[in-house]
C-alpha positions as semicolon CSV with decimal commas, in nm:
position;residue;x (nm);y (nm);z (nm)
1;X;0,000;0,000;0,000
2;X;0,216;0,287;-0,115
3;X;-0,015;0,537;-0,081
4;X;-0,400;0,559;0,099
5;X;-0,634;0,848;0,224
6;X;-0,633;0,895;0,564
7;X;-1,043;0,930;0,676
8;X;-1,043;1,124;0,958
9;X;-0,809;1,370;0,760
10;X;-0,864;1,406;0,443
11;X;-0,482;1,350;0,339
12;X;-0,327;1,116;0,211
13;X;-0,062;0,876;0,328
14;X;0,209;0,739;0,165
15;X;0,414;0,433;0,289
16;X;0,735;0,236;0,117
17;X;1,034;0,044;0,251
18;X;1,348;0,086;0,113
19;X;1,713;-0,061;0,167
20;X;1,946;0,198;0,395
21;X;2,306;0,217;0,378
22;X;2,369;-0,054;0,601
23;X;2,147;-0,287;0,358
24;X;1,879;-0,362;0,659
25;X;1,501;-0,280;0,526
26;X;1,353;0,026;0,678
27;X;1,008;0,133;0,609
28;X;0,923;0,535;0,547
29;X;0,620;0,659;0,636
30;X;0,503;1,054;0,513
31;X;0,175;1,198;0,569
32;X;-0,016;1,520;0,518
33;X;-0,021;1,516;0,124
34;X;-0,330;1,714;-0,039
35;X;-0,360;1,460;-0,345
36;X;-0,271;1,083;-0,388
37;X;-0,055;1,249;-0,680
38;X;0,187;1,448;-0,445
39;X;0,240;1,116;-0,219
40;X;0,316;0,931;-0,489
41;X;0,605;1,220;-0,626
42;X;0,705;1,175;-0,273
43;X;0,840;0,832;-0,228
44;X;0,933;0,886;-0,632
45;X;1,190;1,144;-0,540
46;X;1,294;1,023;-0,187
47;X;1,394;0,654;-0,391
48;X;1,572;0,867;-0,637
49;X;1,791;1,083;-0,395
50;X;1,866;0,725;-0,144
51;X;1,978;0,609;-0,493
52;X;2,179;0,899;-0,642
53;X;1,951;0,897;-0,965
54;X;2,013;1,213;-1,128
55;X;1,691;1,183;-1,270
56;X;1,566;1,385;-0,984
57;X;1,498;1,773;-0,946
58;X;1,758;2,019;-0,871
59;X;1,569;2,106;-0,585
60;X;1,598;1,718;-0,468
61;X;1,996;1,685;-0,542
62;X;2,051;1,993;-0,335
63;X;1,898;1,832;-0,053
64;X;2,137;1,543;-0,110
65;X;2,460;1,767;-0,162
66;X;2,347;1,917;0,201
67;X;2,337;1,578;0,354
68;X;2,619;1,495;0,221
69;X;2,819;1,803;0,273
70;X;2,692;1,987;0,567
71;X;2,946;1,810;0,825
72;X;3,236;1,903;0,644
73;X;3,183;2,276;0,601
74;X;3,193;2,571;0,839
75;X;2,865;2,661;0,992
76;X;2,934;3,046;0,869
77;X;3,007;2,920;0,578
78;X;2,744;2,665;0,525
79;X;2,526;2,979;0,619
80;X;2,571;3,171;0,306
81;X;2,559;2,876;0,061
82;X;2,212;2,845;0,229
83;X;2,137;3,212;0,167
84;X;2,281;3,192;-0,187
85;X;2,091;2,856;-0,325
86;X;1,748;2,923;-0,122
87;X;1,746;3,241;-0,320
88;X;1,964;3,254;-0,633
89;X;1,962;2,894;-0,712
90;X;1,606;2,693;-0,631
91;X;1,385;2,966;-0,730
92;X;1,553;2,927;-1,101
93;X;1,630;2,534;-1,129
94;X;1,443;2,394;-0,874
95;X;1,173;2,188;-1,060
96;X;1,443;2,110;-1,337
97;X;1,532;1,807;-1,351
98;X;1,945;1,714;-1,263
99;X;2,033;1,534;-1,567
100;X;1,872;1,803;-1,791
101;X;1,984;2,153;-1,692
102;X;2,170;2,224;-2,003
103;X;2,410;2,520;-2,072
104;X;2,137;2,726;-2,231
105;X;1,965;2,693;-1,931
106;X;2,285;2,820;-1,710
107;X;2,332;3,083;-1,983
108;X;1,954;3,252;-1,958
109;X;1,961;3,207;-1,533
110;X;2,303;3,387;-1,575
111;X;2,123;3,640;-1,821
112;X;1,882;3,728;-1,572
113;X;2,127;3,782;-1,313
114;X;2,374;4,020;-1,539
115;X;2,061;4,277;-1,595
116;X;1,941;4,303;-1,276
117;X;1,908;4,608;-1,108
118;X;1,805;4,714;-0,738
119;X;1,477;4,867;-0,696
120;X;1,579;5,053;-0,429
121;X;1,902;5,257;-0,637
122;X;1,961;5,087;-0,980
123;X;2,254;4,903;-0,904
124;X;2,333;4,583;-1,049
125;X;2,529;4,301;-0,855
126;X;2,880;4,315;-0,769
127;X;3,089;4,133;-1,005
128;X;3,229;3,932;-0,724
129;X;2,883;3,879;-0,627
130;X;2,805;3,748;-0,929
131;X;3,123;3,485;-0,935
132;X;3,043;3,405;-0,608
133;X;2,653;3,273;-0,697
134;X;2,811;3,109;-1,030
135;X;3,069;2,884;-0,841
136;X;2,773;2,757;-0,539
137;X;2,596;2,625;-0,897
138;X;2,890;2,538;-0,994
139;X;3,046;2,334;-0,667
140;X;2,691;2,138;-0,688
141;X;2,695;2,062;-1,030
142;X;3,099;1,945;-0,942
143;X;2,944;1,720;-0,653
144;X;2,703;1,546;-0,895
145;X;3,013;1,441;-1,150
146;X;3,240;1,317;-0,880
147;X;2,975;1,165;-0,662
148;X;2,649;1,090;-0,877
149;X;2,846;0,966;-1,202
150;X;2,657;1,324;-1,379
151;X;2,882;1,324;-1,729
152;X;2,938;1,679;-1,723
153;X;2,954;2,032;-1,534
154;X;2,725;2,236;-1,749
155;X;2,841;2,537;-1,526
156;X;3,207;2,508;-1,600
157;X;3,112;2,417;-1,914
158;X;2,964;2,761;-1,968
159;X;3,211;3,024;-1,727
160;X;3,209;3,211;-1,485
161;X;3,002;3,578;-1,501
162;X;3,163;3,750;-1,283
163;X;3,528;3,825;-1,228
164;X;3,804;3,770;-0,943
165;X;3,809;4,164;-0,856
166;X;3,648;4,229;-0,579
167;X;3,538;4,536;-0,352
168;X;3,824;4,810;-0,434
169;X;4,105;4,756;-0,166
170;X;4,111;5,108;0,008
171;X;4,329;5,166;0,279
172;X;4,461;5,464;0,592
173;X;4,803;5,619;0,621
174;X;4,944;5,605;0,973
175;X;4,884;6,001;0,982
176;X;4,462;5,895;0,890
177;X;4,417;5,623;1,125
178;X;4,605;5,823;1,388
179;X;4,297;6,073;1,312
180;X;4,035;5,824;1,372
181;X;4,199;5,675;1,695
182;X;4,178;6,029;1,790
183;X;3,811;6,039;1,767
184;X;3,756;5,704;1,907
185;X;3,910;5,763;2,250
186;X;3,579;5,880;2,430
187;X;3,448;5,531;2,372
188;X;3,757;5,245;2,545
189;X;3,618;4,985;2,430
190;X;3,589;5,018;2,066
191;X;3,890;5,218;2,084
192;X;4,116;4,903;2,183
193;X;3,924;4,682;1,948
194;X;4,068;4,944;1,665
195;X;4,381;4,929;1,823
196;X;4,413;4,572;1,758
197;X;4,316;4,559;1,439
198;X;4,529;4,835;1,288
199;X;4,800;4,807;1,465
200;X;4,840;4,390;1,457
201;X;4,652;4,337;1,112
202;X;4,382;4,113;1,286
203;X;3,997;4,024;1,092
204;X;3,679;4,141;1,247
205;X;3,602;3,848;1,380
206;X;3,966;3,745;1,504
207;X;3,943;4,034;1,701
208;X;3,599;4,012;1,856
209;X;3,675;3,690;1,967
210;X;4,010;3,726;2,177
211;X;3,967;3,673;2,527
212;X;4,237;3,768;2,824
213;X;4,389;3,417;2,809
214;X;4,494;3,510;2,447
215;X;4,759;3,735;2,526
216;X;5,119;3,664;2,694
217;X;5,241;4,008;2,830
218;X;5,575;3,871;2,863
219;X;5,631;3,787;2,565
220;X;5,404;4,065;2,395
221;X;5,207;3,805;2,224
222;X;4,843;3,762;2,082
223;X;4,747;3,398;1,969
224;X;4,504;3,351;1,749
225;X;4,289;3,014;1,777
226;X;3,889;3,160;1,668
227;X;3,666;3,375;1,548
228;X;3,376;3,530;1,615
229;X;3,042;3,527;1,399
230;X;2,670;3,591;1,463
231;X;2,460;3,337;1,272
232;X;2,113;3,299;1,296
233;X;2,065;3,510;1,569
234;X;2,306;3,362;1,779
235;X;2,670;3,416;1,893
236;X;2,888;3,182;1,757
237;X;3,296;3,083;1,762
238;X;3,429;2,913;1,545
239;X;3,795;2,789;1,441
240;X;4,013;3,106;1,250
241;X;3,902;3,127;0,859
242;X;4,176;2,918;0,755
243;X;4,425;2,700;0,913
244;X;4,728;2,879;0,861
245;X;4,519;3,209;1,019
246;X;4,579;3,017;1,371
247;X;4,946;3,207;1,437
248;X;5,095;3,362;1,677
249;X;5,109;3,757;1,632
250;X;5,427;3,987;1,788
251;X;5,274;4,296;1,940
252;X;5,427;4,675;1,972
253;X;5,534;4,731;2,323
254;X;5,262;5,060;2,343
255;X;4,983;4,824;2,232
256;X;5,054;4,584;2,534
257;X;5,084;4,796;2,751
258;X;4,764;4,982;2,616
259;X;4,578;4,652;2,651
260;X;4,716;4,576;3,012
261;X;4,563;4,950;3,100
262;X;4,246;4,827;2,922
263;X;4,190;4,512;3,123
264;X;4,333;4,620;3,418
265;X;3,988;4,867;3,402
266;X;3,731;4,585;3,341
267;X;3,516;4,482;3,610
268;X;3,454;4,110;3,703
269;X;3,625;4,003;3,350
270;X;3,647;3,626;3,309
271;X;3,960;3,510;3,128
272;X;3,743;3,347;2,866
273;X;3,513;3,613;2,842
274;X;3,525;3,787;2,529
275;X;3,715;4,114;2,549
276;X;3,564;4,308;2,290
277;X;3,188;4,226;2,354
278;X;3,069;4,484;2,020
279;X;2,836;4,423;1,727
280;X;2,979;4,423;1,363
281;X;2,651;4,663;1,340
282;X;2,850;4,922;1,557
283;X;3,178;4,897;1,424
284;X;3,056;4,983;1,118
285;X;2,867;5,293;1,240
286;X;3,159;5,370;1,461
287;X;3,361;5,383;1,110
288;X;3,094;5,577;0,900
289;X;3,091;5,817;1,151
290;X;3,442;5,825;1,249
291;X;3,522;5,885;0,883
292;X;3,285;6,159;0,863
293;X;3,359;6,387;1,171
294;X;3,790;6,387;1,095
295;X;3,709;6,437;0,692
296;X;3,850;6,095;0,639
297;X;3,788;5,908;0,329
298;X;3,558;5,612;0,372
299;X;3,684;5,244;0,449
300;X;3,542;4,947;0,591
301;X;3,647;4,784;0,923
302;X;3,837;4,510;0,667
303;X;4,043;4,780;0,531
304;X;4,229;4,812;0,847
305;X;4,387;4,482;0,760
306;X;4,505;4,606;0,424
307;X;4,626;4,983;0,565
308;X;4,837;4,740;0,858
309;X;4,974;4,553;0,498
310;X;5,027;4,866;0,345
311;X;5,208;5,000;0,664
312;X;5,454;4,687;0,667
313;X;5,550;4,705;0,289
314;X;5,640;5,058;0,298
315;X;5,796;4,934;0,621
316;X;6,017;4,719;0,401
317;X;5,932;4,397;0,497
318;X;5,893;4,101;0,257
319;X;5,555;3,946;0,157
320;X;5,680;3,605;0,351
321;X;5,739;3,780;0,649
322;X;5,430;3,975;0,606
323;X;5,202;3,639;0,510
324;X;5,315;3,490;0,800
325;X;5,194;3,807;1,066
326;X;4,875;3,816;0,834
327;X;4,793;3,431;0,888
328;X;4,799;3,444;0,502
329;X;5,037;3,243;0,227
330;X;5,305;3,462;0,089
331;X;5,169;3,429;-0,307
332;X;4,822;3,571;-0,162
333;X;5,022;3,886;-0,031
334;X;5,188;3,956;-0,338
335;X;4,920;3,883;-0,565
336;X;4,661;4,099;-0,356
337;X;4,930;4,410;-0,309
338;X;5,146;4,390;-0,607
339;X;5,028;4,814;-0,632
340;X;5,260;4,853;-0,283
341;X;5,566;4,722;-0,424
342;X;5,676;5,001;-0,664
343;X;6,010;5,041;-0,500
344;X;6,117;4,692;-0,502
345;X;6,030;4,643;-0,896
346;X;6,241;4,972;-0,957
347;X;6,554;4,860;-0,759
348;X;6,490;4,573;-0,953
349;X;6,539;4,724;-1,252
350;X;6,791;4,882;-1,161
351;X;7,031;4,625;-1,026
352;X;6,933;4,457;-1,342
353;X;7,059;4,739;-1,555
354;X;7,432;4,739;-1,322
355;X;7,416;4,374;-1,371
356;X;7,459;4,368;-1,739
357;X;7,675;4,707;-1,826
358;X;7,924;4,575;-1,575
359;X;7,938;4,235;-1,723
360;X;7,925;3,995;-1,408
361;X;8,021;3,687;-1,621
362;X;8,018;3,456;-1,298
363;X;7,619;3,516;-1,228
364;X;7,395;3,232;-1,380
């Protein structure tokens, strides 16, 4: 009896066994459908994801690539791939069926996407917006070839829409953040968080998450072991962005003893209480408005990790020694600041040109 009407409901019931992973004979049992139809389409499309029959909808294989997924990405993470196919995604290829999205089909959803334009001010999405939406589509469509034995990636197939540049890297002088510091020191607590982030390069969330027992005044130290995200209403850490972002960071003697003075203030602070307890919301404001009142230009918070970059380089430090303070890998520094590097490429040049009018016939 796969499927009956329930008479003290009106529904209908549907009921099936099928074979679990273990190969023991479990029996499924859904009720609540409208129509004997919809029960039916039920047990139809739950046999076909248990069985990894592409012949299901897009809307079915995403349930699958979540199961099958979900435990081995970051819950932030995981969060916006939720946002991104629940709204970019499903709404487009949902009822399609797996095997048949073709690259036409990629090609008009990606259409649609290029010439839209917010109601609100006319803007159309970011390019890196846009790359970021293709490559979700993308990493599902990659799950059903290696997984589900799909022949092809019809979004790889077709390419990317959007491009690899991102929001435009701005960044503060010394002389500009020394400026907003100035304006900040009415308010300690957001003043330090600043502090930290300027001055030792940290993320957002890096920062919002450190803690007393993160620091070793002796040895001016910071570690950094988390991160700190609100997700779904709820305060969350989680492990650094990337494993090489868990690092040790060396501190400038005024910063520690800055962030001594700090704690020393706090009342009834917990050593694993966080020591920053602010809202991205308010760091933001705090910026907008710091900005505004010392006639600054306008950054985001993130930006105080690229002026601390741009501080080292014209330091004269290398992009390995830089990577490794920045929890990043060297190629990722030079790639991403190249611009800051004039000097080196002209000495470059230049010992290049000395090099060959004096005739060093002993250099490879």
């Amino acid at each position: 009896m796969p499927a009956y009407k329930e008479k003290d409901r009106n529904t209908w019931t549907v009921k099936f066994k099928h074979r679990n992973w273990s190969g023991k004979i479990k029996w499924v049992t859904k009720r609540g459908f409208a129509t004997k139809r919809e029960a039916l389409q039920y047990e139809r499309d739950f046999l076909a994801r248990k069985s990894g029959d592409l012949d299901m909808s897009f809307a079915d294989f995403v349930q699958v690539y979540r199961e099958e997924r979900g435990a081995r990405i970051k819950e932030s993470t995981l969060s916006m791939k939720d946002n991104i196919i629940d709204t970019k995604l499903i709404p487009y290829f949902g009822e399609k069926c797996m095997r048949e999205i073709t690259t036409k089909d990629i090609m008009l959803w990606q259409n649609e996407l290029l010439t839209y334009r917010n109601p609100k001010d006319g803007k159309p999405y970011s390019k890196s917006y846009l790359k970021t939406i293709h490559n979700q589509l993308s990493a599902i469509f990659n799950h059903a070839v290696r997984y589900h034995k799909l022949s092809e990636n019809p979004a790889r197939t077709v390419g990317n829409m959007g491009s690899e540049k991102g929001i435009e890297m701005k960044c503060w002088t010394r002389e500009e953040y020394l400026k907003f510091s100035e304006y900040m020191m009415d308010d300690p607590v957001g003043y330090y968080y600043f502090q930290m982030l300027y001055w030792c390069g940290l993320r957002e969330g890096e920062a919002l998450a450190l803690t007393i027992d993160d620091f070793d005044f002796a040895k001016k130290t910071v570690s950094i072991t988390k991160t700190f995200q609100h997700l779904k209403g709820k305060d969350v850490i989680t492990e650094p962005k990337t494993p090489k972002s868990n690092r040790i960071v060396e501190m400038p003697t005024f910063l520690v003893e800055e962030i001594q003075y700090y704690i020393e203030k706090l009342y009834d602070k917990k050593p694993d209480d966080r020591l920053f307890p602010l809202s991205k919301s308010y760091l933001y404001r705090k910026m907008e408005q710091g900005s505004k009142e010392m006639g600054l230009q306008r950054i985001r918070v993130h930006d105080l990790r690229h002026s601390h970059v741009s501080l080292l380089i014209h330091m004269g430090y290398s992009a390995v020694a830089i990577a490794e303070r920045m929890g990043h890998e060297s190629i990722d520094i030079t790639y991403r600041y190249a611009h800051l590097f004039p000097t080196v490429q002209r000495q470059m040049a230049t010992d290049l040109n000395a090099l060959q009018e004096g005739g060093d016939k002993n250099v490879c």
